[in-house]
OpenMM code with the backbone's topology and positions (N, CA, C; nanometers):
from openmm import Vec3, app, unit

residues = "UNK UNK UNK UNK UNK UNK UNK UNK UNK UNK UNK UNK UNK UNK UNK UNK UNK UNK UNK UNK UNK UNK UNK UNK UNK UNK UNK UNK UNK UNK UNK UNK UNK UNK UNK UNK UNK UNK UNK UNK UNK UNK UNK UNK UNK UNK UNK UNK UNK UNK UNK UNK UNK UNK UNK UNK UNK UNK UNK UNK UNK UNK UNK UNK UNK UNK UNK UNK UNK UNK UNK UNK UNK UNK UNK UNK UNK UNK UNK UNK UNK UNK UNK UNK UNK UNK UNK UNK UNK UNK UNK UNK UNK UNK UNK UNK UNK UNK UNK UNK UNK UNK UNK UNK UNK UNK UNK UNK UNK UNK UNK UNK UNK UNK UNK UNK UNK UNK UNK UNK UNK UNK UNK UNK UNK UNK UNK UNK UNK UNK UNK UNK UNK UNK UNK UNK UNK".split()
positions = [
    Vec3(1.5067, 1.4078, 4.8093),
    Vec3(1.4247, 1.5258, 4.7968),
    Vec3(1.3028, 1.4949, 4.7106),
    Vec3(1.2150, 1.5596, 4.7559),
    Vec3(1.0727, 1.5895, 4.6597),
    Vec3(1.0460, 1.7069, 4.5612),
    Vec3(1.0082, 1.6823, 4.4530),
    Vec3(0.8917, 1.7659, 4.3703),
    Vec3(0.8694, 1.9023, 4.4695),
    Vec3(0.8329, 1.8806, 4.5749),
    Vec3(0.7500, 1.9983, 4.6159),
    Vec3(0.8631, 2.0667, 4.7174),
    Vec3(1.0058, 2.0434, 4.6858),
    Vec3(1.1318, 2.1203, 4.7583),
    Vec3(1.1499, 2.2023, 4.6396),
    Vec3(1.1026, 2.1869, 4.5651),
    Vec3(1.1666, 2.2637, 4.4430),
    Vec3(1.1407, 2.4106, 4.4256),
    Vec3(1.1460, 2.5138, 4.3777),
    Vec3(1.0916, 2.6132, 4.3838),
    Vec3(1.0598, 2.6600, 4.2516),
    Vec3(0.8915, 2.6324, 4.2742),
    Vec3(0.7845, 2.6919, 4.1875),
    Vec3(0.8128, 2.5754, 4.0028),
    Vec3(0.8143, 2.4574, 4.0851),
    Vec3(0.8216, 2.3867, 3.9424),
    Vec3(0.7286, 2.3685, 3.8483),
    Vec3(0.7482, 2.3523, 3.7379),
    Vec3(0.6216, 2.3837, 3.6376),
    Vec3(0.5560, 2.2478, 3.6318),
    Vec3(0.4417, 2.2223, 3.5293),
    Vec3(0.3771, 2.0942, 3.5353),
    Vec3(0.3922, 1.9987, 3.4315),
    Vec3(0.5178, 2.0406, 3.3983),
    Vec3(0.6238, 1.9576, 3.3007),
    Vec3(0.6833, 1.8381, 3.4248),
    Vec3(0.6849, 1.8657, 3.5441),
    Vec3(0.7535, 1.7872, 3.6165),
    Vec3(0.6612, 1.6894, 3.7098),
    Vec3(0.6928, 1.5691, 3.7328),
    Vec3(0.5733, 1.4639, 3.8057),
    Vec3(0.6560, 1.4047, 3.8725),
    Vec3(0.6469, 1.3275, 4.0263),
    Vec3(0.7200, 1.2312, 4.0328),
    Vec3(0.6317, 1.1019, 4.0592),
    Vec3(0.7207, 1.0120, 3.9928),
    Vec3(0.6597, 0.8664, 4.0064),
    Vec3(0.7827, 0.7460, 3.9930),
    Vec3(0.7510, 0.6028, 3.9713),
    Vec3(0.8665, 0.5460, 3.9561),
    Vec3(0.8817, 0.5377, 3.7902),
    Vec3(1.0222, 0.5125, 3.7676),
    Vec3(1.0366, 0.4558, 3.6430),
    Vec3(1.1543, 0.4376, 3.6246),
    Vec3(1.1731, 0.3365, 3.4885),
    Vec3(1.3009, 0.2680, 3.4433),
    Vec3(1.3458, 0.3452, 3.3816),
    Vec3(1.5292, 0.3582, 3.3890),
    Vec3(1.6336, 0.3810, 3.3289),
    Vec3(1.7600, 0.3320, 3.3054),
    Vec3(1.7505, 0.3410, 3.2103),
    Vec3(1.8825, 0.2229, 3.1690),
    Vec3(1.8698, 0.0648, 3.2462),
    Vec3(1.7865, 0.0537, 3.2624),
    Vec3(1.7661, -0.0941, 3.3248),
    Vec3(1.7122, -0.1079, 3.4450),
    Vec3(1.7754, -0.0507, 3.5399),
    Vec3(1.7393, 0.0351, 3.6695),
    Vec3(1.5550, 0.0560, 3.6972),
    Vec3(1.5131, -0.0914, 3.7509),
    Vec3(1.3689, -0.0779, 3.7607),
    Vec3(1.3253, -0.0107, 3.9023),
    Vec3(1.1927, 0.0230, 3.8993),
    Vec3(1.1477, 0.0948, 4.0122),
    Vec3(1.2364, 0.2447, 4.0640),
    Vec3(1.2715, 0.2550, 3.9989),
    Vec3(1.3317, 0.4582, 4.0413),
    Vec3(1.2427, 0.5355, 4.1043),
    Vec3(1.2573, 0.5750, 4.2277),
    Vec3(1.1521, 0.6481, 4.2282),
    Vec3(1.2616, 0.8252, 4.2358),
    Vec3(1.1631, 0.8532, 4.0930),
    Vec3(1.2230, 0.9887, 4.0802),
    Vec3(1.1194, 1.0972, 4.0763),
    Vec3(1.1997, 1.2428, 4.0037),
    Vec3(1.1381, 1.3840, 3.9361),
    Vec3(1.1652, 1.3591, 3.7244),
    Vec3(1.0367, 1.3494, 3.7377),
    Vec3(1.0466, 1.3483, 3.5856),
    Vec3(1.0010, 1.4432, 3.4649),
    Vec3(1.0705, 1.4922, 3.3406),
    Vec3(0.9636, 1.5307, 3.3157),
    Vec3(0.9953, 1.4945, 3.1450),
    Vec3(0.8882, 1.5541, 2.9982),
    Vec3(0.9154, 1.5531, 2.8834),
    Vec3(1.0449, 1.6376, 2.8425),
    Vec3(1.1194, 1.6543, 2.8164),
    Vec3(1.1993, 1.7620, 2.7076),
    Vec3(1.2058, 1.7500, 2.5573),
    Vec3(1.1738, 1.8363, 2.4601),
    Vec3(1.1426, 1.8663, 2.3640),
    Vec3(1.1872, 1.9674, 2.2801),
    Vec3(1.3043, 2.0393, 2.3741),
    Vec3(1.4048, 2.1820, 2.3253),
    Vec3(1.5301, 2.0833, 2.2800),
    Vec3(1.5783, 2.1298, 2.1498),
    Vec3(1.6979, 2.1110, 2.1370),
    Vec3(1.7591, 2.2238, 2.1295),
    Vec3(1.9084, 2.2833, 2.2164),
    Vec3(1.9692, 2.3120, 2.2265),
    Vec3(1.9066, 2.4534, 2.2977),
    Vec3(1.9947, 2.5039, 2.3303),
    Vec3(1.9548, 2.6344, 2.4234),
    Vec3(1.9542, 2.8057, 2.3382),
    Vec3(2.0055, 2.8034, 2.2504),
    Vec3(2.0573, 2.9123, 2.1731),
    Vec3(1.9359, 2.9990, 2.1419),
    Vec3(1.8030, 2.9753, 2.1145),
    Vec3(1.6611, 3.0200, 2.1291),
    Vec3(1.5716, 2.9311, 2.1592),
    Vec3(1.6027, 2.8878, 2.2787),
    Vec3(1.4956, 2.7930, 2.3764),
    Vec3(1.5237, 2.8265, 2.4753),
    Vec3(1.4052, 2.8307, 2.5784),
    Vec3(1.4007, 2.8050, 2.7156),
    Vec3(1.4307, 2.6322, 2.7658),
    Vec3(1.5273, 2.5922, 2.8209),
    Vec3(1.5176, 2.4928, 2.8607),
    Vec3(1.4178, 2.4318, 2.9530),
    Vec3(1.3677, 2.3245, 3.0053),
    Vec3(1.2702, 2.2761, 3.0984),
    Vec3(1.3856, 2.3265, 3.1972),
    Vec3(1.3399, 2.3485, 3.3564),
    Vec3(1.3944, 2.3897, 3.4900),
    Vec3(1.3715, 2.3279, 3.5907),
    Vec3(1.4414, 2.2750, 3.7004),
    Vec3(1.4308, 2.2146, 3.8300),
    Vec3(1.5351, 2.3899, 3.9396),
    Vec3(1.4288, 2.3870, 3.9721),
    Vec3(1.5397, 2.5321, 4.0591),
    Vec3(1.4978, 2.5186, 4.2382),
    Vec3(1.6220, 2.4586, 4.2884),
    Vec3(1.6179, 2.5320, 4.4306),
    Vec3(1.6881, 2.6384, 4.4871),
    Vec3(1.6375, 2.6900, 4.5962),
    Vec3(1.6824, 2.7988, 4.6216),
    Vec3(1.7183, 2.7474, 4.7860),
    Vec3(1.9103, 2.7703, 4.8157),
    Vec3(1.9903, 2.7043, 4.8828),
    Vec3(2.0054, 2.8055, 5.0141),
    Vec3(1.9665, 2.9131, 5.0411),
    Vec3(1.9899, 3.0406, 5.1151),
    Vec3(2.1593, 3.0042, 5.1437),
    Vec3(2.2469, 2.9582, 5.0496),
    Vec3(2.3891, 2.9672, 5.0906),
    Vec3(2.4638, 2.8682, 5.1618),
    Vec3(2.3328, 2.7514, 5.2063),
    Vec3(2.3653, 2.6859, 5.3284),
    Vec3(2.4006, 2.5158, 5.3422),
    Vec3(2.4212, 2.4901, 5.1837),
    Vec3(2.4501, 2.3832, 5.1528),
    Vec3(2.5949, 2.3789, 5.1158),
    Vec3(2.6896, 2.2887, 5.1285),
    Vec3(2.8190, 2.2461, 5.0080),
    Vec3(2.8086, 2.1960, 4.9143),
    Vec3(2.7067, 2.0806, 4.9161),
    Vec3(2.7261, 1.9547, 4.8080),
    Vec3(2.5760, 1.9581, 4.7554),
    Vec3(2.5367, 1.9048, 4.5963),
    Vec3(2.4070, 1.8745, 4.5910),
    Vec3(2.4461, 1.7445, 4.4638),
    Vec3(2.4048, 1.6261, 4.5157),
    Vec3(2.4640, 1.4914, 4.4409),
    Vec3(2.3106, 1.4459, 4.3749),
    Vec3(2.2964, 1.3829, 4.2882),
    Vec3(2.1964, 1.3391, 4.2262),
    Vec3(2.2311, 1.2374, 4.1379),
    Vec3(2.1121, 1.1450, 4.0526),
    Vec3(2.1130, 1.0923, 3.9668),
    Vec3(2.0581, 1.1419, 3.8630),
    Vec3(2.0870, 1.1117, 3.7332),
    Vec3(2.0459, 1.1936, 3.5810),
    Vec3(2.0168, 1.0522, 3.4968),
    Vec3(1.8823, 1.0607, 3.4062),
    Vec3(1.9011, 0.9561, 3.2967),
    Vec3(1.7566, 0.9573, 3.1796),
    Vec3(1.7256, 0.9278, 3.1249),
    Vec3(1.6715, 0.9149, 2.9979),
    Vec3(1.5537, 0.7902, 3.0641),
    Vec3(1.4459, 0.8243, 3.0736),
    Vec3(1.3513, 0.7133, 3.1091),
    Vec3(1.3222, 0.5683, 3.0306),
    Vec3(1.3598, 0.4605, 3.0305),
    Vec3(1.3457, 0.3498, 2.9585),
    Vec3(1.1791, 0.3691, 2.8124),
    Vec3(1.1250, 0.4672, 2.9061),
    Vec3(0.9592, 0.4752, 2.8203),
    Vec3(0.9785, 0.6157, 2.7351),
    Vec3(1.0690, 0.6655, 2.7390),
    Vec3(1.0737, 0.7765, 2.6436),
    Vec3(1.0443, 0.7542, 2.5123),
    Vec3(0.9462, 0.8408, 2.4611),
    Vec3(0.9480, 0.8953, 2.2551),
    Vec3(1.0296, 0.8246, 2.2017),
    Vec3(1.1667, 0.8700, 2.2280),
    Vec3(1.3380, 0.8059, 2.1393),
    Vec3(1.4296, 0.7785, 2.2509),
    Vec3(1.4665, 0.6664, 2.1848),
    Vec3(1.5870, 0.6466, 2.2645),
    Vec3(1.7449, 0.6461, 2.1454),
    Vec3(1.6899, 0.7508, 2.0434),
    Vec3(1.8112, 0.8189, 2.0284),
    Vec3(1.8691, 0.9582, 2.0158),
    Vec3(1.7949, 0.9982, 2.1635),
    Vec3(1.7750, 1.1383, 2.1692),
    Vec3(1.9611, 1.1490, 2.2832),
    Vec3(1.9791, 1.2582, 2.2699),
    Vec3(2.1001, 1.2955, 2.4008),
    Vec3(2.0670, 1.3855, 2.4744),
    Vec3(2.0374, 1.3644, 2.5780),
    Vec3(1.9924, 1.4305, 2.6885),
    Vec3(2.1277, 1.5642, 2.7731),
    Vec3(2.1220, 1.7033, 2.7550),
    Vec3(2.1506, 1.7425, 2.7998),
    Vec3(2.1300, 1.7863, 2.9801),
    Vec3(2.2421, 1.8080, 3.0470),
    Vec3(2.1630, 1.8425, 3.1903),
    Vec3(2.2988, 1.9791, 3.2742),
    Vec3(2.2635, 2.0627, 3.2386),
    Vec3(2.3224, 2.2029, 3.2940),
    Vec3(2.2443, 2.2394, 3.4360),
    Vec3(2.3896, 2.2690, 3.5117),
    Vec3(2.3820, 2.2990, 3.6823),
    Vec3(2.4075, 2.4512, 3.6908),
    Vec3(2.3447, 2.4882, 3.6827),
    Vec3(2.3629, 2.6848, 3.6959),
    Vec3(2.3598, 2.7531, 3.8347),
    Vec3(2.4259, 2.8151, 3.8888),
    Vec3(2.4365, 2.7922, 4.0274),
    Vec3(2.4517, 2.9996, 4.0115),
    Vec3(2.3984, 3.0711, 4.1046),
    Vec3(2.3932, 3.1723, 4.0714),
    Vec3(2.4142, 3.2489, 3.9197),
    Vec3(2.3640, 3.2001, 3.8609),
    Vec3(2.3837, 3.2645, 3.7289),
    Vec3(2.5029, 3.1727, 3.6448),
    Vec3(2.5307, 3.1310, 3.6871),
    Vec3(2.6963, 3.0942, 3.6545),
    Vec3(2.6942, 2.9108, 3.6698),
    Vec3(2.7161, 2.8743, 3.5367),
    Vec3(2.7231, 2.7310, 3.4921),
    Vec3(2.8333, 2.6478, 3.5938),
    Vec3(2.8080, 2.5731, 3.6447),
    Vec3(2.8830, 2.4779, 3.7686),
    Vec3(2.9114, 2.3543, 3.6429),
    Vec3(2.8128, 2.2762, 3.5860),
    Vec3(2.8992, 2.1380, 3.5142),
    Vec3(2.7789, 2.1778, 3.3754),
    Vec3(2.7967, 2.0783, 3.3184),
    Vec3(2.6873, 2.0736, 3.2134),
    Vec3(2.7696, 1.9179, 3.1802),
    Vec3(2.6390, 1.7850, 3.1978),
    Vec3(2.6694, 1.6477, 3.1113),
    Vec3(2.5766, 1.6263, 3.0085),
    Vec3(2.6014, 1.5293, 2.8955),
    Vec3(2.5642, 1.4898, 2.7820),
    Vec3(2.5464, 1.3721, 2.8724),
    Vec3(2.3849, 1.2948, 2.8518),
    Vec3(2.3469, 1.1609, 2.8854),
    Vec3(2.2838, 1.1019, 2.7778),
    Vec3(2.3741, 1.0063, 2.7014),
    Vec3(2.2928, 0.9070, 2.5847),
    Vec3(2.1905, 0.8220, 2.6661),
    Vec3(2.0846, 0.8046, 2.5787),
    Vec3(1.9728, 0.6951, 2.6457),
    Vec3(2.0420, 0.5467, 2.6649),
    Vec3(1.9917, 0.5155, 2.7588),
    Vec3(2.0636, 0.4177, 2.7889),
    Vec3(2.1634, 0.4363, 2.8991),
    Vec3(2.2337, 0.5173, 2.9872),
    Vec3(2.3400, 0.5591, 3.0366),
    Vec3(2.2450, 0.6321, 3.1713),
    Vec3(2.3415, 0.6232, 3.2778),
    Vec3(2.2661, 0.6722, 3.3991),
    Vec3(2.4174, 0.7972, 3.4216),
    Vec3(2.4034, 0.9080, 3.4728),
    Vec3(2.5121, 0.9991, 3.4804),
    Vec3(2.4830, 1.0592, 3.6471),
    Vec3(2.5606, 1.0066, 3.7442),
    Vec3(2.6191, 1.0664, 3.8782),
    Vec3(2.6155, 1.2282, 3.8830),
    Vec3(2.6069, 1.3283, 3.9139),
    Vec3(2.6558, 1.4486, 3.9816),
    Vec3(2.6320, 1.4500, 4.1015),
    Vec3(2.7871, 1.5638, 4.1408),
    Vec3(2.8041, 1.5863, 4.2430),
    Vec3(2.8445, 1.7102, 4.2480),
    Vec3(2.7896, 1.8401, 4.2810),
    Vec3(2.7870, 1.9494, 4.2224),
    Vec3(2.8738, 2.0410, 4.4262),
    Vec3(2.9072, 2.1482, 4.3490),
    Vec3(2.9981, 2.1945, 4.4953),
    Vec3(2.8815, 2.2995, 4.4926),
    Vec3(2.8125, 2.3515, 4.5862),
    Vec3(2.7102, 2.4117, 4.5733),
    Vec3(2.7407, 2.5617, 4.7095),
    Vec3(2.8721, 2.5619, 4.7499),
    Vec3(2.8915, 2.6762, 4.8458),
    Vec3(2.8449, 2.7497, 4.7825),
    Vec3(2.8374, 2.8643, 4.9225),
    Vec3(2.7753, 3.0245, 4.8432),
    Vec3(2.7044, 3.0212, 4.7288),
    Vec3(2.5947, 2.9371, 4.7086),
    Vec3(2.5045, 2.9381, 4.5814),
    Vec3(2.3747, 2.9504, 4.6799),
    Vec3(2.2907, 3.0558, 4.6116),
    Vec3(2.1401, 3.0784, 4.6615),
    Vec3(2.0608, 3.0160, 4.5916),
    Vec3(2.0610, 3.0366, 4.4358),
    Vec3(1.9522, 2.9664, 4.3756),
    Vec3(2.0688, 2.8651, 4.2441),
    Vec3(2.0046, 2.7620, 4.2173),
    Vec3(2.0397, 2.7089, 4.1657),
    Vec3(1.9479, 2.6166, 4.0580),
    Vec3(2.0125, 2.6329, 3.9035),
    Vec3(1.8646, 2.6131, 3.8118),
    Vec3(1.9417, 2.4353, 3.8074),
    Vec3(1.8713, 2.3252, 3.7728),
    Vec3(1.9129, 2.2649, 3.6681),
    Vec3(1.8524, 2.2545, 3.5508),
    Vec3(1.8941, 2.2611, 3.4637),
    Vec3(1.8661, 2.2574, 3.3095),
    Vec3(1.8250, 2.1851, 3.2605),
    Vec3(1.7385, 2.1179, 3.1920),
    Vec3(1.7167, 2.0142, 3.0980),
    Vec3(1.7052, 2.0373, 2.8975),
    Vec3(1.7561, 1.9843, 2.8481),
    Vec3(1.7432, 1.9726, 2.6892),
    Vec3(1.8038, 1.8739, 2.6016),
    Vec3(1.7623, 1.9050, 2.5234),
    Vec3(1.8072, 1.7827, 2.4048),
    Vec3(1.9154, 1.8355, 2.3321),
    Vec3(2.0798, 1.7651, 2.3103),
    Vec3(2.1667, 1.7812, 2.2565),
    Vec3(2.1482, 1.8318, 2.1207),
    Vec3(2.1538, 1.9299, 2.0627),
    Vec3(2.1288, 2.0274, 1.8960),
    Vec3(2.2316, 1.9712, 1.8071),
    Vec3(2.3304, 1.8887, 1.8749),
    Vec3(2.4624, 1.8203, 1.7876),
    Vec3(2.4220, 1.7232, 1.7201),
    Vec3(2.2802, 1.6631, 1.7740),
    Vec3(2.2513, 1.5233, 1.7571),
    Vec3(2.1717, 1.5124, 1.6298),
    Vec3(2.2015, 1.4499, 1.4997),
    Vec3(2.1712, 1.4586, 1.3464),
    Vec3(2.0104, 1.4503, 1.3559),
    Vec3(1.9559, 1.5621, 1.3305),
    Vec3(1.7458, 1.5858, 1.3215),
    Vec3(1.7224, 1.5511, 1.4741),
    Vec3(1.7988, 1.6560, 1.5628),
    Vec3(1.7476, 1.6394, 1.6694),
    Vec3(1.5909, 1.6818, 1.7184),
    Vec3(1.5994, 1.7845, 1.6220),
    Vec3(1.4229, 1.8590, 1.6090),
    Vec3(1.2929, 1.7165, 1.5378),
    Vec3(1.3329, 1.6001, 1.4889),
    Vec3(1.2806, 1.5319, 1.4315),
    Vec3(1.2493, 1.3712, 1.5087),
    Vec3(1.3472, 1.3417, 1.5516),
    Vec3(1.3615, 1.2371, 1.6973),
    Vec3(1.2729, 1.1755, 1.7827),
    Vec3(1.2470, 1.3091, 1.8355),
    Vec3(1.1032, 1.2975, 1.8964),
    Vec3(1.1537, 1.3571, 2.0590),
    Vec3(1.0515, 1.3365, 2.1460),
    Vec3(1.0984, 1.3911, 2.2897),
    Vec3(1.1648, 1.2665, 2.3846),
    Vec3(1.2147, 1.3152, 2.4633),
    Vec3(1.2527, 1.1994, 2.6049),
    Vec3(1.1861, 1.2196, 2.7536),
    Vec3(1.2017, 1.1643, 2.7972),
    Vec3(1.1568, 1.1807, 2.9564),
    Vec3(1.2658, 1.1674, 2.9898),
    Vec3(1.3285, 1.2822, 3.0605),
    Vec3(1.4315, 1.3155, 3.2158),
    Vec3(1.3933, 1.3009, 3.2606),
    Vec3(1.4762, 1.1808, 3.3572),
    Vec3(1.4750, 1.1422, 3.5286),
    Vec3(1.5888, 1.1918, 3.6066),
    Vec3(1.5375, 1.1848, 3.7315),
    Vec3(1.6690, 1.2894, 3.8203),
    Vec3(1.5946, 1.1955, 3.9848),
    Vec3(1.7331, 1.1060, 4.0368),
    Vec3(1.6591, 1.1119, 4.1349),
    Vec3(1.7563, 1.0850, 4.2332),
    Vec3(1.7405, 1.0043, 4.3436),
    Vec3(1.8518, 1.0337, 4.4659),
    Vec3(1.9175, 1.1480, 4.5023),
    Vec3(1.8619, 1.2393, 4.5064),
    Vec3(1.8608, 1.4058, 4.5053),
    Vec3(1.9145, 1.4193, 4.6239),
    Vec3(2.0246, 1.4536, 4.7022),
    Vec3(2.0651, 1.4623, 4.8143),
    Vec3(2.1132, 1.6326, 4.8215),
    Vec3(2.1242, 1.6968, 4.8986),
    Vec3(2.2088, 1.8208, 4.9783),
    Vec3(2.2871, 1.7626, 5.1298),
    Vec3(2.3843, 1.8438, 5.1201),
    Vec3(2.4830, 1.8153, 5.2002),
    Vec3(2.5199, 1.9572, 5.2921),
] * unit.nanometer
topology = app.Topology()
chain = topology.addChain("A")
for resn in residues:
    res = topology.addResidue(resn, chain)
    for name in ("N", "CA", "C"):
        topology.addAtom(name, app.Element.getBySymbol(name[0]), res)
């Protein structure tokens, strides 16, 4: 999938190639994140809207080799009508699989942020999220 399947993505998001976790030439959806934790933040958003008609939506998740810090923890929450489907913790360095069950879901956000657990996560600095091999099923 592309950038421009997405619905109404902001200009936080670019796609181009880049390294993760070692993993040269990616060609992904990227963008900065700079929120730690969600509790009074808007997270960054990737949202499609499924009209119901998918099962599966599988992807790749990871921390861009060129990020600010690479000792930031990358949060990544799957919200699927309103209602949280997975949520993973990705340390830099680490590439993280989903495979999300996506029946009867119309819109579906994914989430991006920076783990609030993580000691001066406000101090760190930002990362670049990558997301790519984006498949529906």
């Amino acid at each position: 999938m592309t950038l421009s399947e997405f619905f109404s993505p902001t200009n936080t998001w670019a796609e181009n190639r880049y390294s993760v976790a070692g993993e040269t030439d990616v060609s992904g959806i990227a963008g900065e994140i700079d929120q730690c934790g969600i509790t009074y933040n808007s997270p960054e958003k990737l949202e499609l809207r499924l009209a119901n008609s998918f099962d599966q939506l599988s992807f790749k998740a990871g921390q861009a080799d060129q990020s600010e810090s690479s000792k930031q923890t990358l949060v990544v929450r799957a919200v699927g009508n309103g209602n949280q489907i997975d949520i993973q913790r990705i340390p830099f360095n680490k590439i993280q699989e989903f495979t999300l069950d996506v029946s009867d879901v119309n819109a579906l956000e994914l989430e991006f942020l920076l783990d609030e657990d993580v000691t001066d996560c406000n101090r760190l600095g930002k990362t670049t999220a990558v997301v790519w091999d984006i498949e529906l099923q």
